[in-house]
SETOR-950841 format. One line per 10 residues: number of its first residue (from 1); their letters; for each residue x, y, z of N, C-alpha, C. Coordinates in pm, whole numbers, plus 50000, padded with zeros to 5 digits. Example, Ala and Ser with C-alpha at 12.3 -4.5 7.8 and 13.67 -1.06 7.14 Angstrom:
<pts>
1	AS	51319 49431 50780 51230 49550 50780 51320 49670 50780 ~ 51285 49775 50708 51367 49894 50714 51290 50003 50787
</pts>
This chain:
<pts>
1	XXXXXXXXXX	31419 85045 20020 31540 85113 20061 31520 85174 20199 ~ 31647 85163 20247 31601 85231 20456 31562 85348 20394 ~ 31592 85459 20323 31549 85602 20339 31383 85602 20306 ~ 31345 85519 20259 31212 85515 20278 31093 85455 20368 ~ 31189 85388 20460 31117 85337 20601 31169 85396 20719 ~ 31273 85529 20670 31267 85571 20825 31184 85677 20855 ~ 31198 85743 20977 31103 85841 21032 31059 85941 20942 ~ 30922 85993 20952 30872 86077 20880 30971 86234 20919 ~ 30901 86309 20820 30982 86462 20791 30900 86508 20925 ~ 30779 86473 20999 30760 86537 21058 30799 86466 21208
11	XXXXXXXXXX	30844 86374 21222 30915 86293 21304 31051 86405 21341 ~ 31134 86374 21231 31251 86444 21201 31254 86582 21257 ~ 31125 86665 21198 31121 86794 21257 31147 86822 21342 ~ 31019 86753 21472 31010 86744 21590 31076 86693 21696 ~ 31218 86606 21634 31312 86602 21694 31462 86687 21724 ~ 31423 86772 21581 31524 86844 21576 31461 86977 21671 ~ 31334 86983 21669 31341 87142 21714 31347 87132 21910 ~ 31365 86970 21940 31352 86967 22122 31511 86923 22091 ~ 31577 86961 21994 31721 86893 21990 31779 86766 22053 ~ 31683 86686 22018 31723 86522 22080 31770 86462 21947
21	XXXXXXXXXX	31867 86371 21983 31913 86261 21848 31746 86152 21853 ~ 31715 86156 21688 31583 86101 21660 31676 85936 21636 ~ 31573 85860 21577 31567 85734 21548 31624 85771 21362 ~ 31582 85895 21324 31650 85912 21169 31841 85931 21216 ~ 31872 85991 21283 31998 85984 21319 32074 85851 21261 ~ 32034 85742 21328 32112 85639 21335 32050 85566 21180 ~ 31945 85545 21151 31897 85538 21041 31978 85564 20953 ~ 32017 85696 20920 32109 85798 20814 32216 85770 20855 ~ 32279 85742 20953 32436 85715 20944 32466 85594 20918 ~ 32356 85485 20902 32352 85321 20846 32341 85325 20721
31	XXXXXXXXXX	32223 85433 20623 32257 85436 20557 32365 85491 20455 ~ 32430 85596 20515 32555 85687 20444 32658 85530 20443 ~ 32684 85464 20549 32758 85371 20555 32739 85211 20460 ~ 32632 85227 20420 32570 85122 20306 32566 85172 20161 ~ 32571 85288 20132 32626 85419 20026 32800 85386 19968 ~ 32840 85364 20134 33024 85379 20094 33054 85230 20053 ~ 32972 85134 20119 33017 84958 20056 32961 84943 19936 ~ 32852 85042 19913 32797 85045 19762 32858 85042 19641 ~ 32973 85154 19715 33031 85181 19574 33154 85130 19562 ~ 33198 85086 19659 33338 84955 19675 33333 84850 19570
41	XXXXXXXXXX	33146 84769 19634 33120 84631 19526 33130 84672 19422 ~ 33049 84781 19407 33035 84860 19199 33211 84821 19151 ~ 33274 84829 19241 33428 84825 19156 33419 84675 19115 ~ 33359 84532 19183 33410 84455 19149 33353 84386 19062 ~ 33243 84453 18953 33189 84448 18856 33299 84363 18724 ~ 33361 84443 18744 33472 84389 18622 33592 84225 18631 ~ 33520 84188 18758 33558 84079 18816 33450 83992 18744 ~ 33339 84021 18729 33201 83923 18674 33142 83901 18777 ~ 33136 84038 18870 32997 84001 19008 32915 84113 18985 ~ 32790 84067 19028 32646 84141 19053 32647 84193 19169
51	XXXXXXXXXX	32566 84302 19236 32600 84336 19345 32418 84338 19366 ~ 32348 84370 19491 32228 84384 19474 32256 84485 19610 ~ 32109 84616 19611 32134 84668 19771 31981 84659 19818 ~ 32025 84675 19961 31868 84676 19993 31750 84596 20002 ~ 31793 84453 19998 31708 84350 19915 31595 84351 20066 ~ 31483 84387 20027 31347 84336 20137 31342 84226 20187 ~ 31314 84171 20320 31276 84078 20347 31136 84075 20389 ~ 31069 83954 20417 30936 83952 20440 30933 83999 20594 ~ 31000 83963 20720 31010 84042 20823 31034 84202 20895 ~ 31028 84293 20713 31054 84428 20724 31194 84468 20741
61	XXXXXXXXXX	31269 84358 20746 31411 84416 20744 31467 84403 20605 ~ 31586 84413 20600 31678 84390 20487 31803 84343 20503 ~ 31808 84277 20360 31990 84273 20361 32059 84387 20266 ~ 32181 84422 20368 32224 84559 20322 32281 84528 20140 ~ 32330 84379 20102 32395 84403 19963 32440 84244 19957 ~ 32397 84192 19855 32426 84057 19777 32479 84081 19702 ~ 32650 84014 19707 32723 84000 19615 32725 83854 19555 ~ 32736 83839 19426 32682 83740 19333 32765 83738 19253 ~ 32883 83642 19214 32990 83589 19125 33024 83478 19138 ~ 33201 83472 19078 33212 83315 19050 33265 83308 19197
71	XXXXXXXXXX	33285 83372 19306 33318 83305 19397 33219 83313 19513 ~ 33066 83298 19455 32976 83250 19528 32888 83331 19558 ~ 32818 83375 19652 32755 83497 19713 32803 83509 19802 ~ 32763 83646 19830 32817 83704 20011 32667 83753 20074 ~ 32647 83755 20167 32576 83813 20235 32617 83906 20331 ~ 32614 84040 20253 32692 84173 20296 32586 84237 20407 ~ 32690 84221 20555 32596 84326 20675 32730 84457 20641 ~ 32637 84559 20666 32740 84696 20720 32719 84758 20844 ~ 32766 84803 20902 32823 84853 20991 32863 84979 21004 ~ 32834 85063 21038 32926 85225 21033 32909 85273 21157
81	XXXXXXXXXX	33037 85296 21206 33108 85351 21343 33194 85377 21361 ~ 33179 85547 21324 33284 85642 21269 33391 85657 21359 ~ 33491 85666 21363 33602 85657 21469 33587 85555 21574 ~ 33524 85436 21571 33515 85371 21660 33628 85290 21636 ~ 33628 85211 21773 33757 85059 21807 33704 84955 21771 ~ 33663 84869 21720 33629 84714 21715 33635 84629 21705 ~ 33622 84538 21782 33685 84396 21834 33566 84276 21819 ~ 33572 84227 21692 33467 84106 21637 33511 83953 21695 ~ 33490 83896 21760 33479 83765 21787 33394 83650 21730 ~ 33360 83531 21731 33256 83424 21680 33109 83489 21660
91	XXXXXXXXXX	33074 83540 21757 32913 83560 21744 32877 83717 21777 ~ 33008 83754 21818 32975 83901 21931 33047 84003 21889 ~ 33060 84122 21864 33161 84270 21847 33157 84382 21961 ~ 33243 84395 22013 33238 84530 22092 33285 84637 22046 ~ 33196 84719 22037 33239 84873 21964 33275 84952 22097 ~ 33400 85032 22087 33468 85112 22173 33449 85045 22307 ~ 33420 84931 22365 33445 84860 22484 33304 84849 22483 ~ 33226 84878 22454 33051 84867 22479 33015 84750 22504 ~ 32873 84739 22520 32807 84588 22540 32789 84529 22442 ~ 32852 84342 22402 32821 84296 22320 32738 84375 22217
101	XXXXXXXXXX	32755 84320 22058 32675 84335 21982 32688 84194 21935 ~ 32525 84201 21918 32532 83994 21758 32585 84029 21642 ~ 32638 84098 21622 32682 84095 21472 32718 84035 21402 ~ 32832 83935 21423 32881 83798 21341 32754 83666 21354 ~ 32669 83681 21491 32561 83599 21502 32464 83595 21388 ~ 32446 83718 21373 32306 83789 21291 32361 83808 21178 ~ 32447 83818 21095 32533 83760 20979 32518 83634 20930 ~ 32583 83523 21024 32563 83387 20987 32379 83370 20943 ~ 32317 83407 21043 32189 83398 21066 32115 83424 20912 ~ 32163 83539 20886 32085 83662 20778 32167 83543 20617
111	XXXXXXXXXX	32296 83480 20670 32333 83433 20510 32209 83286 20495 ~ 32241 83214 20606 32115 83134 20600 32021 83090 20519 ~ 31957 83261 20578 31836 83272 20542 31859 83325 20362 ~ 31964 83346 20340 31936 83355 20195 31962 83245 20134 ~ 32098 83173 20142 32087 83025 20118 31974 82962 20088 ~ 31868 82951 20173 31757 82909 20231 31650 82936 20081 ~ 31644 83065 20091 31548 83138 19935 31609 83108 19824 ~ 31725 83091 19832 31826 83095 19697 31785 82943 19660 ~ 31785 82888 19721 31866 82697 19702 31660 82651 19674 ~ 31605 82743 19738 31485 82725 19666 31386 82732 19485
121	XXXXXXXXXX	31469 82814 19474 31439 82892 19319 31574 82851 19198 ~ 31663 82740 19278 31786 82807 19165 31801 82610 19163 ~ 31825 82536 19071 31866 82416 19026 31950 82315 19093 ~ 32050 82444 19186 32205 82384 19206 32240 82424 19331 ~ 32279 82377 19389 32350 82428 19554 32420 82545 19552 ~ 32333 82645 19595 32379 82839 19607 32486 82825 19738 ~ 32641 82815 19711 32733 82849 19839 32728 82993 19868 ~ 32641 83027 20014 32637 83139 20061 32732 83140 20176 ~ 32816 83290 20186 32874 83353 20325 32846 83424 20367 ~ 32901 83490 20472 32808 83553 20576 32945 83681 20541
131	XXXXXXXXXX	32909 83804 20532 33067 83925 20537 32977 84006 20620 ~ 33059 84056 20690 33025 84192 20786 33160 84306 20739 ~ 33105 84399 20703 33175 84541 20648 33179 84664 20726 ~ 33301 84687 20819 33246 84826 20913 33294 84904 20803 ~ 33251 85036 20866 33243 85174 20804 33280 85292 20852 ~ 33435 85347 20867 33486 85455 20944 33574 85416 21055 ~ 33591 85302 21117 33646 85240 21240 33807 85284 21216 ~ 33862 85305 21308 33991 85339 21335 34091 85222 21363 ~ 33998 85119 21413 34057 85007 21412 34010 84916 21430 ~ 34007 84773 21353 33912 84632 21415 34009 84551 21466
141	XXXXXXXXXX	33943 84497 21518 34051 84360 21566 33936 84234 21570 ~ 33975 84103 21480 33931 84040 21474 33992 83913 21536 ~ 33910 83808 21665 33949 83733 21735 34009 83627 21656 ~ 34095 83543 21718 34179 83400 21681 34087 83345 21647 ~ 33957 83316 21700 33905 83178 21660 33775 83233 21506 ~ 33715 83342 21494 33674 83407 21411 33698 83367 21261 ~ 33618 83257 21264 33632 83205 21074 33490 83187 20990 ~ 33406 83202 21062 33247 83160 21035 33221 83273 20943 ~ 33255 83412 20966 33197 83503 20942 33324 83596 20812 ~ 33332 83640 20719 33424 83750 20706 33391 83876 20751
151	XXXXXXXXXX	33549 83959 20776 33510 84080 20834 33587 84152 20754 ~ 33588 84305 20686 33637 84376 20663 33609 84488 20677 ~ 33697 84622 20684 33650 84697 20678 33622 84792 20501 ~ 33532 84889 20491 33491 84925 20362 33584 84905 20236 ~ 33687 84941 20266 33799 84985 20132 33866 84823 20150 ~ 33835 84700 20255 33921 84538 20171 33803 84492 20137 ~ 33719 84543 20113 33617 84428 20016 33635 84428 19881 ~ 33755 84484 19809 33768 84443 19685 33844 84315 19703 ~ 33879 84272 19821 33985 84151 19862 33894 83994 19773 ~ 33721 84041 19797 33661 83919 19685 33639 83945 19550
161	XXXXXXXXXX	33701 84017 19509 33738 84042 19340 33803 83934 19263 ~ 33883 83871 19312 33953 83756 19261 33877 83651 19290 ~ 33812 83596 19414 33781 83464 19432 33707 83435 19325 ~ 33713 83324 19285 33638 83226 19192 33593 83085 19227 ~ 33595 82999 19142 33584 82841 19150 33445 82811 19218 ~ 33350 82886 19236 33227 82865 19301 33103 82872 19239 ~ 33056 82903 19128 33017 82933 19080 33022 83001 18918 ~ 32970 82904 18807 32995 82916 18640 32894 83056 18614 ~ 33002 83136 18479 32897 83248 18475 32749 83228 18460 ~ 32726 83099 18401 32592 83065 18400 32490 83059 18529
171	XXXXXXXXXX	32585 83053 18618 32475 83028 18741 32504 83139 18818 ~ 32565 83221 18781 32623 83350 18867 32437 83422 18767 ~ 32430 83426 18656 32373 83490 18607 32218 83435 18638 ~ 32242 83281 18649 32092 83250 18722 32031 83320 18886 ~ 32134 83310 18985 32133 83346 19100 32096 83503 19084 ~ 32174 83545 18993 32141 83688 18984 31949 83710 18976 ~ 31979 83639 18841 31782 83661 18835 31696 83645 18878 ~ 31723 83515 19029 31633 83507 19126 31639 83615 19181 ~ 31754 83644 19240 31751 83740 19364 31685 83903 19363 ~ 31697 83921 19214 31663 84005 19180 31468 84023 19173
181	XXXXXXXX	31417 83938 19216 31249 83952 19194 31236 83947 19347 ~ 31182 84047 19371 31121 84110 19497 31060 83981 19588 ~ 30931 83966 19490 30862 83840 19549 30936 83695 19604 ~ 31014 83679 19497 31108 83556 19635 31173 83582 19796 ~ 31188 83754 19765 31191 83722 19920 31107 83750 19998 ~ 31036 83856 19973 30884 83856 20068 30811 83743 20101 ~ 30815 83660 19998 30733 83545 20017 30828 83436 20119 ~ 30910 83443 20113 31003 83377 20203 30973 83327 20331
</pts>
């Protein structure tokens, strides 16, 4: 889980007492914002999806949340940028006019790579997508050509509550049990 790989208490301290924004700053506001999509997916439980958070990768990062039902998996990035503007295109997002971000890049990238682990351990062809979820934005705007990737913000991700046809509860429940053992993805 990030709260246990970010900066130490005495990191933290010592940033607070020269009053500089630390590296836990942004840390904690990624995770408060992976907290609020947390509990969105938990709703779509009653749809017949699994949700997973936090899943390790062997490169020290993570994926923020695997959603797992009949309409496939998602490969959930979040995002939180509280009152921000954002404008997602094919590969790139600009938050409040800023410099590029990869975000829809590193999405596609990150579903991939689960595809990739999944389609290894599981019988049957795992259809993975790529979702990017902001968190607090005042407004997104997502470009014309923008189809590779889904985007929503926190409160339309119950919008995959309904999808189906992708996946039998049987293999929703297999996918689940891979994904769920640590070691498939470290070893990855």
């Amino acid at each position: 889980m990030i709260a246990e790989r970010g900066p130490s208490a005495g990191e933290r301290l010592w940033a607070k007492v020269l009053r500089q924004p630390s590296e836990w700053d942004s840390w904690y506001t990624g995770l408060e914002g992976e907290r609020r999509v947390g509990r969105e997916l938990a709703r779509l439980s009653a749809f017949g999806w699994r949700v997973l958070h936090g899943v390790e990768k062997s490169n020290g990062g993570d994926i923020d949340h695997l959603l797992i039902g009949p309409g496939g998996v998602f490969s959930i990035n979040t995002k939180n940028h509280q009152g921000a503007s954002v404008w997602i295109g094919d590969t790139m997002a600009r938050v409040n006019g800023r410099k590029p971000e990869p975000y829809a890049a590193a999405s596609k990238a990150e579903a991939d790579y689960v595809r990739g682990v999944l389609g290894r351990f599981c019988d049957f062809p795992v259809p993975v997508e790529p979702a990017l979820v902001f968190v607090g934005v005042t407004s997104l705007q997502r470009a014309a050509t923008q189809f590779t990737v889904r985007v929503y913000q926190e409160r339309e991700v119950a919008a995959l509550g309904p999808l189906s046809g992708k996946l039998t509860p049987e293999q929703v429940e297999r996918v689940y049990a891979v994904a769920r053992h640590r070691r498939v993805w470290l070893k990855a």
